[in-house]
C-alpha positions, 0 to 999 in steps of 0.5 A, spaced: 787 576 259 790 578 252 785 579 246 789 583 242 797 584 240 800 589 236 806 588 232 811 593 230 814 591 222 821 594 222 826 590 226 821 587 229 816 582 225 820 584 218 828 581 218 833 584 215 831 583 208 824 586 210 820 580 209 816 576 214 820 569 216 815 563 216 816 562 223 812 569 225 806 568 220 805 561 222 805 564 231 800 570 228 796 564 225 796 560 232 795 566 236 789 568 231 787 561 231 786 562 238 781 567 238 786 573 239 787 579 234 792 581 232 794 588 228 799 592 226 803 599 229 808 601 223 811 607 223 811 606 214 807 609 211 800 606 208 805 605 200 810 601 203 806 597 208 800 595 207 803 588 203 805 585 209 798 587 213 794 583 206 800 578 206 798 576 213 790 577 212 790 582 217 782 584 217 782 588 223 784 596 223 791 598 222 796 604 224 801 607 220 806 612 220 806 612 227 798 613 228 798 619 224 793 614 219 789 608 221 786 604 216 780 598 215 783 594 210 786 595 204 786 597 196 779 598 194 776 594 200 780 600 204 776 604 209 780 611 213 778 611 221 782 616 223 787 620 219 791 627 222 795 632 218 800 636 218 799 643 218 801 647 212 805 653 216 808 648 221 811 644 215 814 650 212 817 652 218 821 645 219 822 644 213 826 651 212 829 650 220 832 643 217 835 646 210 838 651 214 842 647 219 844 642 212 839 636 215 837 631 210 828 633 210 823 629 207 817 631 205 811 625 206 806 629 201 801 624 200 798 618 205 796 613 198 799 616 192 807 614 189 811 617 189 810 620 196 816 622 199 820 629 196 826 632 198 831 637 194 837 632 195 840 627 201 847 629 205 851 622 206 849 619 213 848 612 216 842 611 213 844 611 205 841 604 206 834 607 207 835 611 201 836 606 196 831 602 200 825 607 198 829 611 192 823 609 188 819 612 193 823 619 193 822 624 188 828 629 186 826 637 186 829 643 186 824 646 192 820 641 195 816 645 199 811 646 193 809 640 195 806 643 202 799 645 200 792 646 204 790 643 209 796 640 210 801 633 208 803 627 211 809 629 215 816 631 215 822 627 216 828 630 218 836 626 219 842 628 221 846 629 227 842 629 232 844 634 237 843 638 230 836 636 230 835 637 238 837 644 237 832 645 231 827 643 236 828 646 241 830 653 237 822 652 234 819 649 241 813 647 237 806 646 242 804 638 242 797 642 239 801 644 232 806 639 232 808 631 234 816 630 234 818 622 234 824 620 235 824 614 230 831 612 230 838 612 231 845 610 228 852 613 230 851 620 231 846 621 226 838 620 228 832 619 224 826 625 227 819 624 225 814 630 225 807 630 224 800 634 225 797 634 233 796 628 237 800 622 233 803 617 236 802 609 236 798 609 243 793 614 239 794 609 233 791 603 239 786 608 241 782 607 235 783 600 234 780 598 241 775 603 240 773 599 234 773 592 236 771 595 243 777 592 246 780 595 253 787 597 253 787 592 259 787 587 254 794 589 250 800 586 249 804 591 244 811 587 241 817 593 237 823 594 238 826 602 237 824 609 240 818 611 236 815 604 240 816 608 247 809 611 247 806 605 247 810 600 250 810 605 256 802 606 256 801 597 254 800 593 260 803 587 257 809 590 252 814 586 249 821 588 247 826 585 241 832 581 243 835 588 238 832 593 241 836 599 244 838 598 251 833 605 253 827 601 250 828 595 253 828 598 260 821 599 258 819 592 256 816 586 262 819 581 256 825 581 252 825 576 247 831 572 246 831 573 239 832 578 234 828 579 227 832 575 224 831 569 229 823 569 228 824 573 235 816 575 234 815 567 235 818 566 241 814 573 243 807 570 241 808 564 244 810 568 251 805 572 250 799 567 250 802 563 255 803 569 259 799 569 267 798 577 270 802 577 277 
């Protein structure tokens, strides 16, 4: 039996104009309304995230930019479960790496402050849209690093051609002790990597969410659509994936829906999810 099912944002409950369409809130008010939990897992950060959680009145824990924080609740009522940094010498390594190889890097200086995103200046890539999208976010500086202080920040994001980004990896081989690296997206030859502190990853996100409802993992059904999913739908009994998912992501889903983000896929993906019998 499903008791809880976590739901990713991007591309996945938002549509393309980054708003949920009536369709996916009314099956979340269904499937709530039927005694099941429904959470959260986004790889955005608490500031860009948290209006859809209190749009939806989600009232159980949260999992942000990719697990690295976990919240109860929000704004003043808002209570911290677990939150991981990343190390301050780390920081300086990636960030270093990443300008020398002419990659756009994005230091994530603060979980719940805007603004909260630094970088010295963006290349052109694919992703100007992301750009514009979060400019009020991001703040111009001379030298970001700065911004990498005791005992650690949020993460660092680096975008670029993703065989650069591959290489830089492999050159540092950062220890799963120091550093976590999500792949979050990919457009043309450009990806989006992201690195945080130790043990990040939306299943370790999940963790804390069933120990708080004291929920078994056995009871999950997870629904997303991009790379930075793979950790949980790999390690979820009941994963779900969009009909806009990259073909290497659904090879990891028991449903794909046959709608997008922009068709309400969520809907049809919650409504197979509590009409859906274990073989």
């Amino acid at each position: 039996m499903i008791r809880l099912i976590v739901i990713d944002l991007d591309g996945t409950l938002l549509n393309s104009d980054k708003s949920i369409s009536r369709e996916n809130e009314e099956a979340i008010i269904e499937a709530l309304g039927r005694g099941v939990h429904v959470s959260i897992s986004t790889g955005r950060s608490y500031v860009s995230g948290h209006k859809y959680v209190e749009q939806l009145g989600i009232s159980v824990p949260v999992s942000y930019q990719n697990g690295a924080l976990v919240i109860e609740g929000y704004d003043g009522a808002m209570r911290i479960i677990s939150q991981c940094l990343l190390g301050t010498a780390e920081a300086v390594e990636i960030y270093n790496r990443s300008r020398e190889r002419g990659l756009n890097s994005l230091i994530f200086f603060d979980f719940f402050k805007l603004p909260d995103i630094s970088t010295a200046g963006l290349f052109d890539s694919p992703y100007r849209g992301y750009y514009a999208h979060n400019a009020y976010r991001i703040v111009l500086e001379e030298d970001p690093s700065k911004r990498i202080r005791e005992p650690g920040i949020a993460e660092i994001a680096i975008e670029g051609e993703e065989e650069r980004i591959i290489e830089m990896i492999e050159a540092m081989r950062p220890g799963p002790d120091r550093v976590t690296v999500v792949k979050n997206d990919a457009l043309e030859s450009h990806a989006f990597y992201e690195f945080f502190g130790p043990g990040v990853g939306k299943s370790n996100g999940l963790q804390h969410i069933l120990e708080h409802l004291k929920i078994d993992r056995e009871e999950v059904a997870y629904i997303g659509d991009n790379y930075n999913d793979l950790d949980i739908l790999k390690r979820c009994p009941l994963p779900v994936v969009m009909a806009n998912a990259p073909d290497q992501v659904k090879e990891h889903a028991k449903i794909v829906t046959e709608k997008t983000n922009d068709e309400s896929g969520v809907a049809e993906a919650i409504d197979r999810i509590l009409n859906w019998r274990r073989d």
